[in-house]
C-alpha positions in Angstrom: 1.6 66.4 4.6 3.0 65.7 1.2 1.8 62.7 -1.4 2.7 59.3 -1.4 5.8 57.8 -2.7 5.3 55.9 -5.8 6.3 52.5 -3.6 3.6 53.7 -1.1 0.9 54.5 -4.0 1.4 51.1 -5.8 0.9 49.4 -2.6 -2.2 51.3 -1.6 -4.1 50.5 -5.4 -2.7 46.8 -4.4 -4.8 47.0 -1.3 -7.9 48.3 -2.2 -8.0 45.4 -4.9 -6.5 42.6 -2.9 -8.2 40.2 0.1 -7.0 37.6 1.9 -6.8 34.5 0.0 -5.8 36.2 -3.3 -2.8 34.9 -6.0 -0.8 37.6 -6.3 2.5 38.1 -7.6 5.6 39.8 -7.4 7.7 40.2 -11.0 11.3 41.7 -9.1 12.0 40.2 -6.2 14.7 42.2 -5.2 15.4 42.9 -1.3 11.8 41.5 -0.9 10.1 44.6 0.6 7.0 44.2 -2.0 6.7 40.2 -1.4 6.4 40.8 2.1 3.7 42.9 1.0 2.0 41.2 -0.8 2.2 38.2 1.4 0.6 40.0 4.7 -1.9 41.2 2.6 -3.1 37.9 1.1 -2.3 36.0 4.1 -1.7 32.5 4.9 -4.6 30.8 2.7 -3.4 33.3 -0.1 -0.3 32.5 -3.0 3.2 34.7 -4.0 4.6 34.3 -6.6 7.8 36.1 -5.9 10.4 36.5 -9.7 13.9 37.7 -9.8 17.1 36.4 -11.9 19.3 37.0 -8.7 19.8 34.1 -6.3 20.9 37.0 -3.5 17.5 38.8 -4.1 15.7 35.7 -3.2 17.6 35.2 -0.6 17.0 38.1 1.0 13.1 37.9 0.2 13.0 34.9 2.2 14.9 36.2 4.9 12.1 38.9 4.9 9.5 36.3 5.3 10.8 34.8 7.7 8.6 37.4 10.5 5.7 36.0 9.0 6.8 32.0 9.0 7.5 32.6 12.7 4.3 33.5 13.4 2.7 31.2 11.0 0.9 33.5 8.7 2.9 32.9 5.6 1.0 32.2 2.5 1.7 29.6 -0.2 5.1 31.3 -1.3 6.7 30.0 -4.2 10.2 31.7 -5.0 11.3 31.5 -8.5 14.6 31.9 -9.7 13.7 33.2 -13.3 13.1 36.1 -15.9 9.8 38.1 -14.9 9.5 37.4 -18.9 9.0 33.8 -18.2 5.9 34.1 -15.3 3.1 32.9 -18.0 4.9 29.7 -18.2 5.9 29.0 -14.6 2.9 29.5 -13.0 0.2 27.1 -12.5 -1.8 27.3 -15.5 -5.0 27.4 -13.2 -4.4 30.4 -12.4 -4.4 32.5 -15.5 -7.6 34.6 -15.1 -7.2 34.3 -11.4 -4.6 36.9 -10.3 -5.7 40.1 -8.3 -2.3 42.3 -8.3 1.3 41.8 -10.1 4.0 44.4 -8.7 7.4 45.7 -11.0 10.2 47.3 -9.1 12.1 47.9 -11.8 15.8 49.1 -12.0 18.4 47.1 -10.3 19.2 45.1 -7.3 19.8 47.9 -3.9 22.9 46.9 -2.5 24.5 44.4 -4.9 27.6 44.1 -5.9 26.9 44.0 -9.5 24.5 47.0 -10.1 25.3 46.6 -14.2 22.4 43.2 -13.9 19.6 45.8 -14.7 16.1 45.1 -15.9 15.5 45.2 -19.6 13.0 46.9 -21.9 12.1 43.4 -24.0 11.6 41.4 -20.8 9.8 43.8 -19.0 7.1 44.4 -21.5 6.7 40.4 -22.4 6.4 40.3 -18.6 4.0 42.7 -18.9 1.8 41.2 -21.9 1.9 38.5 -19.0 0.8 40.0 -15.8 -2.2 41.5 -18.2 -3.4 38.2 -19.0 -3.1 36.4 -15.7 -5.2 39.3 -13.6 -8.7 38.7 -13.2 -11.4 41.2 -14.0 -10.5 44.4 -11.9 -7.3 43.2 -10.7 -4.1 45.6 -11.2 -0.6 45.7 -12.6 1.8 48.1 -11.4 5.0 48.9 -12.1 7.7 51.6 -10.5 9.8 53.2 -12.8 13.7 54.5 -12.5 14.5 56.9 -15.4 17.2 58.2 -13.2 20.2 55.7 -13.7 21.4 54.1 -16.8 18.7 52.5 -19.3 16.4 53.5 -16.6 14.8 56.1 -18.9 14.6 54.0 -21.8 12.6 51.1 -20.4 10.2 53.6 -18.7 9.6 55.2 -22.1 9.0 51.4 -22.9 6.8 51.2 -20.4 4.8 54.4 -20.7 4.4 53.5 -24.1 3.1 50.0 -23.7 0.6 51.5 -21.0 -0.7 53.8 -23.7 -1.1 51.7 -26.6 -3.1 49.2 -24.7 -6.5 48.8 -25.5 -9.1 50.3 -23.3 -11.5 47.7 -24.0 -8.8 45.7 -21.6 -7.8 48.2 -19.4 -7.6 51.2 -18.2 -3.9 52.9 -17.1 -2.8 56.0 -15.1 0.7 58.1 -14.2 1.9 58.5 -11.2 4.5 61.2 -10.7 6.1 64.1 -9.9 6.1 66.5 -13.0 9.2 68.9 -11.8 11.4 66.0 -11.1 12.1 64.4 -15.1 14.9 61.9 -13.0 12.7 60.7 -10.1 11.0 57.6 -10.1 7.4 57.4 -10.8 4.4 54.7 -11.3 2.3 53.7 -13.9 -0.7 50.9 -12.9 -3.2 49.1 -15.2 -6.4 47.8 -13.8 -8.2 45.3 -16.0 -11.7 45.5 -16.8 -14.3 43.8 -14.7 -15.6 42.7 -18.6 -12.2 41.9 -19.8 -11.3 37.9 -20.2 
């Protein structure tokens, strides 16, 4: 039978935290597989927030939607051509406290012409510090890590370190991955506290 991929984990923790109607938000865009998501989970009286600094990865992320705009069960999506670094500031401020999941994808655009526009260790944890603060009590952060390709492992030693050092009065995080494979990608998550504000 095998486990789950890391994609397929991070989007299972999404569900079992997420209901129709939710904010929710997606810090990579990229091809838009996660938006799409996200957006059938929290249907069309939920919100995306959908990040990416590419132009082409939003464009494909709404050309992924459009299944959903046809049948008219697209949520409030709002597509933002931006840093993941910048999400605290661009959102609607009524919803800090408010968001139930934020996905990373991190790594680079799949099928770009430019595969040197890479995400960044000092972004990704400021647009971590970020999702943190916007989830509400019990919601969940996660974020797929590519240590295979270059600066991949450095931002998931980043990331694996931010996960540890924060405090478990906030929330509480777990590893995802396959321990015979140091290259493949794996998937760390942070759920929140219900007491955490």
């Amino acid at each position: 039978m095998g486990f789950l991929s890391v994609l397929s984990m991070a989007h299972k923790w999404i569900n079992e935290r997420t209901s129709p109607g939710d904010i929710v938000i997606d810090a990579t865009a990229g091809g838009g597989v996660d938006t799409l998501a996200l957006a059938e989970l929290v249907g069309p009286n939920g919100t995306v927030y959908a990040f990416d600094i590419q132009q082409e990865a939003l464009d494909r992320t709404q050309e992924r939607l459009s299944s959903l705009q046809n049948n008219n069960k697209l949520p409030d999506i709002k597509l933002v051509l931006s840093n993941h670094a910048s999400m605290a500031e661009t959102v609607d401020p009524s919803i800090i406290g408010q968001v139930s999941a934020v996905m990373f994808n991190l790594g680079y655009l799949p099928g770009s012409d430019d595969l040197t526009i890479i995400t960044e260790p000092a972004t990704t944890l400021a647009a971590l510090d970020a999702a943190i603060m916007l989830l509400r009590p019990g919601g969940i952060v996660t974020c797929v890590l590519y240590p295979g390709h270059p600066g991949g492992a450095e931002e998931a030693a980043a990331v694996e370190s931010w996960a540890a050092q924060l405090p478990q009065s906030l929330a509480q995080t777990v590893i995802y991955r396959q321990t015979q494979r140091k290259a493949a990608p794996y998937l760390i998550a942070a759920e929140k506290r219900p007491t955490a504000r």
